[in-house]
N, C-alpha and C positions, 0 to 999 in steps of 0.2 A: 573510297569505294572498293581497293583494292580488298581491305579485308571483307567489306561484305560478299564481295562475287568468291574468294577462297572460303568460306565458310559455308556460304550458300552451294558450291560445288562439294565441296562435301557431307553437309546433310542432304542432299538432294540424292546422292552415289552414293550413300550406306547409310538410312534414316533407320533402321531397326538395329542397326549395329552401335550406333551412336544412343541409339535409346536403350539400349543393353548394358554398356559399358557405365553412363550416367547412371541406371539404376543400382547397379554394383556398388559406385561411389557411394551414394545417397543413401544404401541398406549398412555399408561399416561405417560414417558417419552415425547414422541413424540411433546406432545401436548405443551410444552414450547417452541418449535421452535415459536411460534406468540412472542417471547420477546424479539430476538435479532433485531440487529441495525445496521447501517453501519456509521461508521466516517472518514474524510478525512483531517484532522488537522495534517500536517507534524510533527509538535512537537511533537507529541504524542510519535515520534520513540527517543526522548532525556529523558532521565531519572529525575525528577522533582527536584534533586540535580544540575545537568549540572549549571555552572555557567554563562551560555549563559542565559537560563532560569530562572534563577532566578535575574541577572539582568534584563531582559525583563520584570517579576512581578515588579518589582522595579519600576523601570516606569510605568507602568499599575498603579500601587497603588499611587504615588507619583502626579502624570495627569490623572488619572480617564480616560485613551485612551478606548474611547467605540468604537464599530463597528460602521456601516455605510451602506445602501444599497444605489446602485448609478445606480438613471433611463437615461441609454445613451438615448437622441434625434438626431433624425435624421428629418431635417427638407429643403425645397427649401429656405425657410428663416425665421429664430428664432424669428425674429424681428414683423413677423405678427400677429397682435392681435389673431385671431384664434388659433395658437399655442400657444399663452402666457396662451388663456382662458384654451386650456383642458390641457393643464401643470399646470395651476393651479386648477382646477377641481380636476384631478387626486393627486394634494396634499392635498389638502380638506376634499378628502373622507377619506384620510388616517392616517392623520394628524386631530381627530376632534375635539380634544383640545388644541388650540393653548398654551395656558397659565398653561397646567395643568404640563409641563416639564417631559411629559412621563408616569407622575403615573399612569395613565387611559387607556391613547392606545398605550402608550410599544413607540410616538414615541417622542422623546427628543427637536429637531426642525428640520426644512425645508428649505434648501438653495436652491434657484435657482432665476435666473432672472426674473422670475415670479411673485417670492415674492418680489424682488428688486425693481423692477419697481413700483409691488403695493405702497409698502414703501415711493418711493419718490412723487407719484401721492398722498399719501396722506398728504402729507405736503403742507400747507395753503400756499396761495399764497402771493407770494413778488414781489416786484420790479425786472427788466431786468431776468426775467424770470430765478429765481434764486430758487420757490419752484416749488411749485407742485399744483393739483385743488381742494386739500381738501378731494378727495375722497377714500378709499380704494376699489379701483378695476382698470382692466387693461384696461387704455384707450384706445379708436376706433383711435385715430390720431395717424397716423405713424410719423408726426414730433416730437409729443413730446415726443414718445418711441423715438425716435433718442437718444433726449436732455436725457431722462433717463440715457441710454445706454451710453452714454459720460460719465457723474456722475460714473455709476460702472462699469468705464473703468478696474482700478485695479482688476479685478477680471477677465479678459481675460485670459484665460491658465489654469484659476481655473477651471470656472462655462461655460465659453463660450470659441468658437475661433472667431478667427477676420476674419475666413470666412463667417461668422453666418451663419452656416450652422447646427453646432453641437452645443450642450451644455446638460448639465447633471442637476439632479433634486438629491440634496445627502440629504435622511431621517439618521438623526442621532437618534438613538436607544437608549433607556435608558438599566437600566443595566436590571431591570424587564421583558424586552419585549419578547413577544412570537412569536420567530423569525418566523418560521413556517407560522403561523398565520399571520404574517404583509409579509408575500411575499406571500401567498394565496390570501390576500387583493388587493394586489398591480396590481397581475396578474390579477386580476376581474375587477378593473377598468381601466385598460389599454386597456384591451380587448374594452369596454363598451365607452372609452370616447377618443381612439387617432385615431381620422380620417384626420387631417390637418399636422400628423407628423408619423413617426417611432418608437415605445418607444421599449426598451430593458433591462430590468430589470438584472443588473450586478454588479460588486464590488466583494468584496473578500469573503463576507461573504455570498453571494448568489451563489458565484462560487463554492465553499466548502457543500452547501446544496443542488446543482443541482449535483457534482459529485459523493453524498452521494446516492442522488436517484438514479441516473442512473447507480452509481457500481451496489446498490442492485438489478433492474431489471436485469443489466447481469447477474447475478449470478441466476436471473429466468431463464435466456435463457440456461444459459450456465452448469446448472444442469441436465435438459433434454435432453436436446442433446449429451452430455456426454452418460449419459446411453444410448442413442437410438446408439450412436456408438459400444458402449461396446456391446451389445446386438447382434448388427452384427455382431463383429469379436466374440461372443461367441455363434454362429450360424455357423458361416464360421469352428470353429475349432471342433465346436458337432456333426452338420449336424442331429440336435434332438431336438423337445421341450423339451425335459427331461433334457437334455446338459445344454441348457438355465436357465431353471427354475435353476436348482442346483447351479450353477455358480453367476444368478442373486440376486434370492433373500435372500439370506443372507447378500448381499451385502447392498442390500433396506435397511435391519432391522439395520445395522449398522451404516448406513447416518446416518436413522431419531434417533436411540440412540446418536447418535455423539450431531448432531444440538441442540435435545432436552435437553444436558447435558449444552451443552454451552448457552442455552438460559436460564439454570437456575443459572451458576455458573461465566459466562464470557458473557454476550449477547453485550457487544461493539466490533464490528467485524470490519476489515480494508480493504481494496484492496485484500489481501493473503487472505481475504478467498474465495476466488473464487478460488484460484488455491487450498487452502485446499482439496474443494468440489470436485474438480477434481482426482486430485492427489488419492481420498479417492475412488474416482468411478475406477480407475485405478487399485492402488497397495492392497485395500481393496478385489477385485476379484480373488487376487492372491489364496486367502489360498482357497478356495472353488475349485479354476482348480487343486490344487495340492490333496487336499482333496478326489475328484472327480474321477480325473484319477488313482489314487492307487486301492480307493474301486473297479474301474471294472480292473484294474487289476490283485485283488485278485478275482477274478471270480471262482477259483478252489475251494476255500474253501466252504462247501457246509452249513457250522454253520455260521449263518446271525451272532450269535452276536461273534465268534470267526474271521468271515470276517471286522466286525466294529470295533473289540479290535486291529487286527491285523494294521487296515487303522488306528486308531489313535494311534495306540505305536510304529507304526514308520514313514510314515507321521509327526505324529502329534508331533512327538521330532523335527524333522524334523523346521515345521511349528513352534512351540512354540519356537524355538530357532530364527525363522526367526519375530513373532514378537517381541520377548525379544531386538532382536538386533537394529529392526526397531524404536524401541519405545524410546531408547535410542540415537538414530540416533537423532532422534527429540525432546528428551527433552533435549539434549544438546544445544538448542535454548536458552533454559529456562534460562541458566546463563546469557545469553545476558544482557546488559544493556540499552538495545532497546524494551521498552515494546508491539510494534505488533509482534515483532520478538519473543516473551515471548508467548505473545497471539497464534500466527502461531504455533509455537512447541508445546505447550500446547492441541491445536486443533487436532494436526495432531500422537499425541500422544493416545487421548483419541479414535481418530479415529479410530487407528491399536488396540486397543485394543479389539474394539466391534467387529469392523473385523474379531480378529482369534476366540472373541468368539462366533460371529454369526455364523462362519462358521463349528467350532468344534461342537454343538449343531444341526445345521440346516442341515447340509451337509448330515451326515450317517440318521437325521430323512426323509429328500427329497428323499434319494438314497434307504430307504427301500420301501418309500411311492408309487414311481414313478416307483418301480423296474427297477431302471437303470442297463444296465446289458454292456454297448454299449463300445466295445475295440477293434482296429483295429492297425496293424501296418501299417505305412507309412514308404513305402519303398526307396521314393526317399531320405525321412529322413533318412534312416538308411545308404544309401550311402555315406551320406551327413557326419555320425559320423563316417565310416574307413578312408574318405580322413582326417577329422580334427585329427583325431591319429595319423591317420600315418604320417604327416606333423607339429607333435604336438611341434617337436625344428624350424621349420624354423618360423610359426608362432610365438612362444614365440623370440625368435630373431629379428623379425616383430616389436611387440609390445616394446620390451625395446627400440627400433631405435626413434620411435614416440615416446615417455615418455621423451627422450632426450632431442630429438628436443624441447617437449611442454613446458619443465621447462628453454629451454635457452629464452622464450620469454616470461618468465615470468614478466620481469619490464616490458613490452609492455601491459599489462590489465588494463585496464583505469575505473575511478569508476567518477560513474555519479550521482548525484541528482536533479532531475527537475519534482517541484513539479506539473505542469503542462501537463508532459509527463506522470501522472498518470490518469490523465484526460481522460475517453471515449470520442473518437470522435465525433466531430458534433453538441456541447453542445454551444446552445446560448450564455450563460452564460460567459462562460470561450475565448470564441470568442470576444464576445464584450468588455469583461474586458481587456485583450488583445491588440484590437485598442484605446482603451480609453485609454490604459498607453502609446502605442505611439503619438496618436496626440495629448494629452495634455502636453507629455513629463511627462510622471509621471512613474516609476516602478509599476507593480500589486503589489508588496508587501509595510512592514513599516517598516521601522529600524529607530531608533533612537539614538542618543546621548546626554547621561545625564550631564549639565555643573552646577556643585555648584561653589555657591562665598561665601563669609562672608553677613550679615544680610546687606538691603540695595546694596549690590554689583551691583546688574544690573542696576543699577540707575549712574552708573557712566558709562562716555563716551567712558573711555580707554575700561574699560571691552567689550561693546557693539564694539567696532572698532574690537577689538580680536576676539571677536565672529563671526565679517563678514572677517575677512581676513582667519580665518581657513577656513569660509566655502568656499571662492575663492580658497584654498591648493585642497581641497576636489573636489571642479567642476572640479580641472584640471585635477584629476587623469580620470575623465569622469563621474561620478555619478552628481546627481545633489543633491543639498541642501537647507534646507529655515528652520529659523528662526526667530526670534521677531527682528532680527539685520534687517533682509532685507524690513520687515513692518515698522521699522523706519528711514531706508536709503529712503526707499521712498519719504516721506515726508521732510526729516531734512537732507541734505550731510552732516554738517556741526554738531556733535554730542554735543549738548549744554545741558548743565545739567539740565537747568529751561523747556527745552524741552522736556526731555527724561521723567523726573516727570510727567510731563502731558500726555506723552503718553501711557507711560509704563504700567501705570494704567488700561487700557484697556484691557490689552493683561493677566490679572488677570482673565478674563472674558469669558463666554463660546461666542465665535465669531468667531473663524478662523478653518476653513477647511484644515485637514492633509493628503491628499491621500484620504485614504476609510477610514479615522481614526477621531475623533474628541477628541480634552483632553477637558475635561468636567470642569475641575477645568481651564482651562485657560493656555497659555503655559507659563505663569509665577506663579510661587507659591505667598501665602500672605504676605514673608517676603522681596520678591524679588531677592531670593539668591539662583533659581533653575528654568532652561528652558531646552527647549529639542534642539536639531537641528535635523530635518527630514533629515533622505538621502535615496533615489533611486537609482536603476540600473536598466540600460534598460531591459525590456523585454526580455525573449528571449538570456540573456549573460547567457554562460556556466558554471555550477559548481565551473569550474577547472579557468577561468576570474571574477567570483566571488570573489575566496576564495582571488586571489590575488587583486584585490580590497578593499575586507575588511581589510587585510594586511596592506595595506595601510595604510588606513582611521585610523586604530588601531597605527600606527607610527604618524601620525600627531597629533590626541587626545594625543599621549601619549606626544609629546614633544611642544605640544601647551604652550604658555605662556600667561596665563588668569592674571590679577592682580584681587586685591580683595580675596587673597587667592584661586584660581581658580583653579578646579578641573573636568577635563572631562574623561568618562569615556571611554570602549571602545563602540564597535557598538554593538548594540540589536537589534533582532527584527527576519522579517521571511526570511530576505534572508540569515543571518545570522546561522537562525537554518538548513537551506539548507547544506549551510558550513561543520557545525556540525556533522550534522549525512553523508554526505561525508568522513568526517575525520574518522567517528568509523565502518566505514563500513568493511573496509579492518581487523582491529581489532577484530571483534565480527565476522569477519568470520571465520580468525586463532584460535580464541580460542575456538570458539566453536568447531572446528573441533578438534580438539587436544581431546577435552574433552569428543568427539564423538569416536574417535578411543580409546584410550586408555578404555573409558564404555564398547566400541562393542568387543575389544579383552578380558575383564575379560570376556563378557557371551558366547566368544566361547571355549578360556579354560575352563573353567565352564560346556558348555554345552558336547564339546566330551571328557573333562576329561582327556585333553592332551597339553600343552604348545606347543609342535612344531604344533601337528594339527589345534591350534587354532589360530597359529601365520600364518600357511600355508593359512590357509582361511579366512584370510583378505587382503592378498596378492594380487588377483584382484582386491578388492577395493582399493589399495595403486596405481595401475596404471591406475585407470580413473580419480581419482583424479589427478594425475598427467598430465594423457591426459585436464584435464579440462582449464588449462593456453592455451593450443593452441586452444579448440576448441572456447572461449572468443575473441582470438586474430583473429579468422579465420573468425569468423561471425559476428566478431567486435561489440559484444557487450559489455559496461559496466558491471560491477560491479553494482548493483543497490540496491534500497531497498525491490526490491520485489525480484530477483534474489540472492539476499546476501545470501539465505535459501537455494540454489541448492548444494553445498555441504553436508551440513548434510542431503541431501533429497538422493543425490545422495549413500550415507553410509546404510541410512537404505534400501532401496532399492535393492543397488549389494550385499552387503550382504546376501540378501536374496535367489539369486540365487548361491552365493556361498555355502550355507548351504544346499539348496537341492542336491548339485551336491556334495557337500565333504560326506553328510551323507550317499548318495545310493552308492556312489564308496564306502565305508565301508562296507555295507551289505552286495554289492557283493562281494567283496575283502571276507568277513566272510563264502561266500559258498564253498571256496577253488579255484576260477577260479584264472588267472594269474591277473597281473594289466593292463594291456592292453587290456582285454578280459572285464575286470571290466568297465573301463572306456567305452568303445562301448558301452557296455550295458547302464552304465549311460546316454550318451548322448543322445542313442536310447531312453530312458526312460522319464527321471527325465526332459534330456534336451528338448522334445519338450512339457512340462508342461511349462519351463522356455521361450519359445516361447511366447505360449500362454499368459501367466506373464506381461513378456514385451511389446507383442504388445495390450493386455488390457491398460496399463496405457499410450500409448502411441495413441491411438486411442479418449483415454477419453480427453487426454492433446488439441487433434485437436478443441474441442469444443469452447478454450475458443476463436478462430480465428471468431466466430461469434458474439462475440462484440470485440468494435473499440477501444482497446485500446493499442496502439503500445507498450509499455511497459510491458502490461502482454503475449502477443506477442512472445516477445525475451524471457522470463522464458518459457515461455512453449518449444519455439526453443530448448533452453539450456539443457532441459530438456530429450526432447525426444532424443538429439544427444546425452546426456550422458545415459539415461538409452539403447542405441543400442550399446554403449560402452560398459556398464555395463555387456549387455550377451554376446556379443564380449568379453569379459575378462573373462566369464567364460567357454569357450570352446577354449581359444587359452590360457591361463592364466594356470587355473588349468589342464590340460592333462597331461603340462610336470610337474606339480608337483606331481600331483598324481602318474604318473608311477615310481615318481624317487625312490630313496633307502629311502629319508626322510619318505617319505608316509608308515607308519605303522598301 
């Protein structure tokens, strides 16, 4: 009590000075928000050990696999000189060193039929019209783009369809390149020079930089509107500018401490911080309504600063134990081995803390400032806590009924990863990459398979036959495959040795197109005793037809029989890390939670200085959590990676209204009244603060429905159905335990 009566004497003795000085803090703070960032690289959620990932480096290092941006056309027909001109135009500008191999304009080289055609039109003329006119440019005759187009037939599926209708322009990137920068390029001359075609700027690495941007916009959107909700429901519950302000801004001061901390200590943000943002405008309001409605309910007390010692030393035990609990909630994230999940908990952590401190400082200085004086009782409310008492066993008999049910349907919660369902809707980008992996037949992502042999290996014909018959195992399971085996079945059925020397050479060589990929070093190494085999899946296949695909694909590699000492490895790559963080999802939600209760029950024994009281008040949070299996199965959502954090969300959270409501049944229980007498009063009290609570972060969660992102969607759903659990558990949960003999 000693610190709340020195703190309370000094906001009470200079509450504009202390609100001056904070705001100061909180404006150079503030001012690192301009350094955070948004990323959307799935891998990011696997730990840089994962041995998915670091086979995947493997290859990266081994093939120098660089990115790709890949211009979809859409054209009435590809074939017409007009389009070939501004598809090559538009490579030109962007592309302005052909020979400099990236050092200069970031761009490596330029595949398309445009360049193809140039190629063979410049080859001198020969007999039975076997070259080309000598010139490098795109001939005016449609005949002999025909003749072209016959020549790089082989490249149908790749670069073109045999509707020619479509075809793609793939800028491969060096490893320097300023990605940013070359798709700003890109967009400017598209704009400027496609008038005889469609151009759409796509591939994986543009899908990933378009979703990057348009997360961060929502999270412009979905920051304001947030507050403009909360605003209203703390209008609706004050019926006072004064209400408002109290409640608001401290909340304000805490954002911008929150953002301005992580834009100096963490500024790579993910998908989750939008729901951070949220979440933070929601359960960050809390401690200010609780703060709020005490001080004017101590209205009798007529000593300002024995009225503000009195609101923060019990309140504020109150409060401080609710974000002790909350903060721990959340950085049980932190053990994850999922580093946005690290990020998120970290974020959402630093957040509750500015929170109860904005609110312990800002609150009692608002509430002298503003003379809030405004306390009424709500009578239908108070109806509302005799029927909850006095029904306090049939309800608790209620809730354990549900708890049942939700845990027998527990193997029924399905976990999802679709990195594409993270994607705002409506994004160009991610649209056309999309139909470009179906009409060419290619999967959006790259996986690969690593094949060593002894020095010299791939030069022999068995090896190469081995090579295309796994990959025929592999087509059959449904993915599709391609390696240097099927660029030499091309040419040669018949695998001759004085042949394969001559070919194979080639493929040493930067010349073949991988998806949205290109290996820079060639898909054969210098010794000959290392190539890749590409595999795809379609589009659009489930997590869960994924993982058992990769399954697969990982039984064949493994019992493949390569000669030449022949060694494949298993599959790498992005659909692969999908897999992956699928698989740890379910895991890193168990353990963090485990590691969430057992934290949040030390700081409530701790906090009321009692093992049974502290075991008793967590006891509502053991039955939403429990309610959490059916409410997954009911609204049929996955398991996800943005969703994976509702459990620990949901901990620090009910907790918190557990702690209001176990502390003020104490106080009264301490004036002498009965426990049933205790408990009304509580719900009459504490409980419609805990209203208030709830429907703040519940109001702020609607915002993020105004961007399109079907995935942050169902968290927000998950969310607000378990935080209307959450105070549901704390007026049908705690009643009957409060009243009982335990309760002392």
């Amino acid at each position: 009590m000693k610190i709340a009566h020195s703190l309370a004497k000094t906001l009470v003795k200079r509450p504009k000075t202390v609100l001056i000085i904070y705001t100061i803090i909180t404006i150079i703070i503030g001012i690192q928000i301009r350094n955070v960032y948004m990323q959307s690289d799935l891998a990011a959620f696997l730990p840089q050990n994962d041995p998915t990932l670091q086979l995947w480096n493997k290859i990266n290092q081994e093939f120098q696999i660089g990115s790709t941006i890949v211009v979809y056309i859409d054209a009435d027909d590809i074939r017409d000189p007009y389009v070939l001109r501004e598809m090559d135009r538009v490579s030109t500008k962007i592309n302005i060193y052909e020979l400099d191999k990236g050092k200069t304009d970031g761009i490596f080289s330029v595949t398309s039929i445009a360049q193809l055609i140039k190629e063979e039109n410049a080859k001198p003329e020969l007999p039975y019209n076997l070259g080309g006119t000598g010139k490098y440019e795109i001939p005016d005759d449609p005949a002999l783009i025909n003749t072209y187009m016959a020549r790089i037939q082989s490249m149908e599926g790749t670069l073109f369809l045999n509707t020619y209708q479509d075809t793609v322009i793939i800028f491969q990137l060096a490893d320097n390149a300023n990605y940013d920068q070359i798709l700003h390029d890109l967009k400017v001359a598209i704009q400027k020079d496609a008038h005889y075609s469609e151009m759409t700027i796509t591939g994986g690495l543009a899908a990933q930089r378009a979703m990057r941007d348009q997360t961060f916009q929502s999270l412009m959107i979905v920051f304001p509107l947030a507050a403009l909700f909360v605003a209203i429901d703390l209008f609706f519950f004050h019926r006072t500018l004064k209400g408002f302000i109290i409640g608001f801004l401290p909340l304000s001061y805490s954002l911008v401490l929150t953002f301005g901390v992580l834009g100096i200590v963490q500024p790579e943000l993910t998908i989750l911080t939008i729901a951070v943002a949220a979440l933070l405008l929601g359960l960050g309001i809390d401690y200010s309504i609780y703060y709020a409605n005490r001080f004017a309910e101590e209205c009798t007390l007529n000593d300002k600063i024995e009225r503000v010692e009195c609101t923060l030393g019990r309140t504020g035990k109150a409060v401080l134990m609710c974000a002790l609990t909350t903060i721990v909630g959340f950085g049980s994230l932190m053990t994850s081995n999922m580093p946005p999940m690290v990020i998120f908990g970290f974020a959402c952590a630093i957040g509750i803390s500015f929170a109860f401190i904005s609110a312990t400082i800002l609150v009692p200085c608002l509430c002298l400032i503003l003379k809030f004086e405004k306390h009424e009782a709500h009578q239908g409310w108070k109806r509302f806590a005799n029927i909850v008492v006095d029904n306090r066993k049939r309800l608790f008999a209620v809730s354990c009924f549900f708890a049942i049910l939700s845990l027998i349907v527990l193997p029924q919660v399905k976990t999802d990863v679709n990195f594409y369902e993270m994607a705002p809707g409506g994004i160009p980008e991610v649209q056309k990459l999309l139909e470009y992996s179906q009409k060419f037949g290619k999967g959006a992502n790259f996986n690969a398979l690593l094949v060593e042999t002894d020095a010299q290996g791939l030069t022999d014909p068995e090896v190469i036959k081995a090579i295309y018959n796994m990959e025929d195992q592999i087509r059959a399971t449904g993915a599709s495959a391609y390696s240097i085996a099927d660029e030499i079945k091309k040419v040669n059925d018949v695998f001759e040795r004085n042949l394969l020397l001559e070919q194979i050479a080639q493929y040493a060589g930067v010349d073949r197109i991988i998806l949205d990929k290109i290996a820079k070093k060639g898909l054969v190494d210098e010794e000959y005793s290392k190539t890749i085999i590409v595999v795809s899946f379609s589009t659009g296949t489930s997590t869960a037809e994924l993982e058992t695909l990769v399954n697969q694909i990982n039984d064949i590699a493994l019992s493949a029989n390569i000669p030449q000492n022949g060694y494949v490895s298993k599959l790498a790559g992005q659909d692969v890390v999908s897999v992956e963080v699928n698989k740890q999802i379910m895991g890193s939600q168990a353990s963090a939670l485990i590691i969430a209760l057992l934290l949040v029950l030390a700081c409530l024994i701790i906090g009321f200085n009692s093992l049974l009281i502290g075991g008793l008040a967590l006891l509502p949070v053991l039955f939403v959590l429990m309610w959490e299996p059916g409410s997954l199965v009911m609204l049929d959502i996955p398991l996800s990676v943005v969703n994976i954090t509702v459990a620990s969300i949901m901990i620090g959270t009910g907790i918190d209204y557990s702690i209001q409501t176990t502390q003020r049944m104490k106080e009264e229980i301490a004036k002498g009244v009965s426990k049933i007498e205790a408990m009304k009063t509580t719900i009459e009290t504490t409980g419609w603060s805990v209203v208030g609570a709830a429907t703040t972060t519940m109001v702020a969660l609607l915002a993020t429905f105004a961007v399109n992102i079907p995935i942050l969607h169902q968290f927000s759903i998950l969310v607000m159905v378990l935080i209307l659990l959450s105070f549901l558990a704390s007026i049908t949960i705690l009643p009957t335990i409060c009243t009982s003999r335990f309760f002392k």
